[in-house]
C-alpha positions as CSV (number, residue, x, y, z in Angstrom):
1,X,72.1,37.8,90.1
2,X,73.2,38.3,86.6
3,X,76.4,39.8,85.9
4,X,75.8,42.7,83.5
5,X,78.6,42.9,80.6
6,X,80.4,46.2,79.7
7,X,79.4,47.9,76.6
8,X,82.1,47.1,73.5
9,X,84.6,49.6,73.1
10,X,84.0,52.0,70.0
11,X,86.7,53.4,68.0
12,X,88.3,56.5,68.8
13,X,87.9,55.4,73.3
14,X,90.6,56.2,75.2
15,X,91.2,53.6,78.2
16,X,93.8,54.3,80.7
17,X,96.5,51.7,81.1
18,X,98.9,51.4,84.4
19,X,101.2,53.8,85.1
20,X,99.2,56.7,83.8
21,X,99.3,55.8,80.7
22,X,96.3,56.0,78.0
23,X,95.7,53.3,74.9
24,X,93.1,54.0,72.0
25,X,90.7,51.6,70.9
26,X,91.4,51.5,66.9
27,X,89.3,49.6,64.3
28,X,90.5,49.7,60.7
29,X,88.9,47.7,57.7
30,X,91.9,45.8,55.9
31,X,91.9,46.4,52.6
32,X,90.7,44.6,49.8
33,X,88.6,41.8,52.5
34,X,85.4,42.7,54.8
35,X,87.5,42.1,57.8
36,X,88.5,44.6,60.7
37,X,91.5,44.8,62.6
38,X,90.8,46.2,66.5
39,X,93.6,47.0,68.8
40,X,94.7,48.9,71.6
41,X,97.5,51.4,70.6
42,X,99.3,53.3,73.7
43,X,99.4,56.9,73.1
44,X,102.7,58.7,73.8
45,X,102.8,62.1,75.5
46,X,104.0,63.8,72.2
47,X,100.9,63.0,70.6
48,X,98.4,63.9,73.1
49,X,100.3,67.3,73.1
50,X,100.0,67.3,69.4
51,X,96.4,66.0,69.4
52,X,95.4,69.1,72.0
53,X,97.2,71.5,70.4
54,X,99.7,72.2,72.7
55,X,102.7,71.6,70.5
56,X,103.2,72.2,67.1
57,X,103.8,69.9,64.0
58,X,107.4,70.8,63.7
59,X,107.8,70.5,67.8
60,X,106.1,66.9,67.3
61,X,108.9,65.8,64.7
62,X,111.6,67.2,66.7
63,X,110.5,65.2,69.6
64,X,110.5,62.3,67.2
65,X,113.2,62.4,66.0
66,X,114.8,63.1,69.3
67,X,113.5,59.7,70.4
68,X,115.0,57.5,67.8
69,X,118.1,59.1,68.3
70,X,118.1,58.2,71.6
71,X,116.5,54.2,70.7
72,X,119.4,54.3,68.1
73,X,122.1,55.3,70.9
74,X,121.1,52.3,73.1
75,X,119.6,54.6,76.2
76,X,116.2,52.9,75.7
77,X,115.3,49.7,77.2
78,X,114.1,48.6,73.7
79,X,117.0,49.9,71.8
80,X,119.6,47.9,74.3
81,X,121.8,45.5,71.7
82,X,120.3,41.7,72.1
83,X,122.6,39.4,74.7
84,X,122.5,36.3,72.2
85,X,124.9,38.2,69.9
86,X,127.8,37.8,72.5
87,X,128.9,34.7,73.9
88,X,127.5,34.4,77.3
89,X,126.3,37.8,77.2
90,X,129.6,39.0,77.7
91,X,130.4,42.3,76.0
92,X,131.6,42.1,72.5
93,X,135.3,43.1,71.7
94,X,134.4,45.8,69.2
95,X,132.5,48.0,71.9
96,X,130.1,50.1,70.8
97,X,129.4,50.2,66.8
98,X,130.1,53.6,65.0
99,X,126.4,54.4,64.4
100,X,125.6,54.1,68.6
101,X,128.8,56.6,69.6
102,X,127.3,58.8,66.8
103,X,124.1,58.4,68.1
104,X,125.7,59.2,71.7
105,X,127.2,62.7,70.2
106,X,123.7,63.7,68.4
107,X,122.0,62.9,71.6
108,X,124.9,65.1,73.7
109,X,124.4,67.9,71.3
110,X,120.8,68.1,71.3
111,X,120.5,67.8,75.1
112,X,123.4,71.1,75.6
113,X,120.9,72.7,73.2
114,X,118.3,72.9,75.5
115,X,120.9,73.5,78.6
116,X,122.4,70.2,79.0
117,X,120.7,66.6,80.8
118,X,120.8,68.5,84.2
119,X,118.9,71.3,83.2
120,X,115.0,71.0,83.5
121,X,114.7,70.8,79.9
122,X,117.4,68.4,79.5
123,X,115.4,66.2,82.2
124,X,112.4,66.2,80.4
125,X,113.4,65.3,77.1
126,X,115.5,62.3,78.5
127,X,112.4,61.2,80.9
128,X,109.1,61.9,78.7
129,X,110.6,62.0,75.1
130,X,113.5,59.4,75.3
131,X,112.2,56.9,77.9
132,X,108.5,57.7,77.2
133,X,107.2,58.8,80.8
134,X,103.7,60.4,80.9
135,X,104.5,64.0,81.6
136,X,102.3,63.6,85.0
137,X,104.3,60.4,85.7
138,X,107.8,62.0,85.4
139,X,106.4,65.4,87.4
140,X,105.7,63.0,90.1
141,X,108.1,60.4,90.4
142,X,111.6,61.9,88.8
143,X,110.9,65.4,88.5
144,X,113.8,67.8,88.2
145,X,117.1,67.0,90.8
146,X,114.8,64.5,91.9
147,X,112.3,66.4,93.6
148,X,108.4,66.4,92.7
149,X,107.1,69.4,90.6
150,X,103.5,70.4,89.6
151,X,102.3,68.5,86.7
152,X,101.4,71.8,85.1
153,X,105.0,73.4,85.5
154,X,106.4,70.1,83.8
155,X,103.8,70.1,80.6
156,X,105.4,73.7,80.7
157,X,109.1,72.7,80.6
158,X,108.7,69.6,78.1
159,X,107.2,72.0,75.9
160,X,110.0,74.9,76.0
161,X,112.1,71.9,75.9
162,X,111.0,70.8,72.4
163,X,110.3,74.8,71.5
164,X,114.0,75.3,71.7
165,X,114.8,71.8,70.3
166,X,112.5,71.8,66.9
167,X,115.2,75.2,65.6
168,X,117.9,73.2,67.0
169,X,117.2,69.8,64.2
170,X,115.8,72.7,61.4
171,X,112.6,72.3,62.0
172,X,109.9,75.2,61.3
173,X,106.4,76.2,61.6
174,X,104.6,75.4,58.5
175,X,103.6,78.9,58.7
176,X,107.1,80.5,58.6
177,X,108.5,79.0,55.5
């Protein structure tokens, strides 16, 4: 019996990953040559809102920015300071640098603007925006005060979330300036 083999991807297919997560299946011509680059790129929840609609351009930048503030600050996994920089991965004698405790403050500032980190918008932002949860996945697993909520009601709250939180960094509808 011959095993049949799957069709190739095309550019623009979304494949779901583990975790609830979703990757695109890019192909881009480099330039200059007549060779392609293909990849998978994961999609974050901020731009599926933003590809569907859901959130606008300014709501999408706040997000973003929300998120390297809170790389910069040293919450994320991938913004955690490297352990070969200390001697036996012991913590350094300065402490934290001046740019992470300002990070720290932005980050404090920005969550009390959307009711503070135990609020339901303060959740969501930390969960789906600064850690990069699916919205489904954080519904589901973390929710708010731990307990489950309905996928739906928590697209609803990350996106009040970053309605409130696009004002708060300046950010307006292209439409209102």
């Amino acid at each position: 019996m011959a095993v049949k083999k799957p069709a190739p991807l095309t550019p623009g297919t979304v494949v779901p990953l583990s975790g609830q997560r979703l990757a695109e299946w890019q192909s881009e011509v480099e330039a200059g040559t007549q060779y392609r680059t293909e990849h998978f790129r994961c999609i974050d929840s901020l731009a599926l809102l933003l590809r569907h609609g859901t959130i606008t351009t300014a709501m999408h930048e706040a997000g973003a920015r929300f998120h390297r503030t809170f790389v910069t600050a040293q919450m994320h996994p991938s913004g955690a300071p490297p352990l070969d920089r200390a001697r036996s991965g012991a913590p350094s004698r300065e402490g934290l640098s001046e740019r992470v405790v300002m990070a720290r403050q932005s980050l404090d500032r920005a969550l009390d603007a959307v009711g503070g980190i135990n609020s339901p918008g303060g959740c969501a932002l930390w969960h789906v925006v600064g850690l990069g949860c699916s919205v489904k996945e954080w519904s589901v697993r973390e929710g708010w005060n731990h307990r489950p909520i309905n996928p739906h009601e928590a697209k609803g709250i990350v996106i009040t979330a970053l309605g409130v939180l696009a004002p708060y960094y300046g950010y307006r509808r292209r439409d209102e300036r």
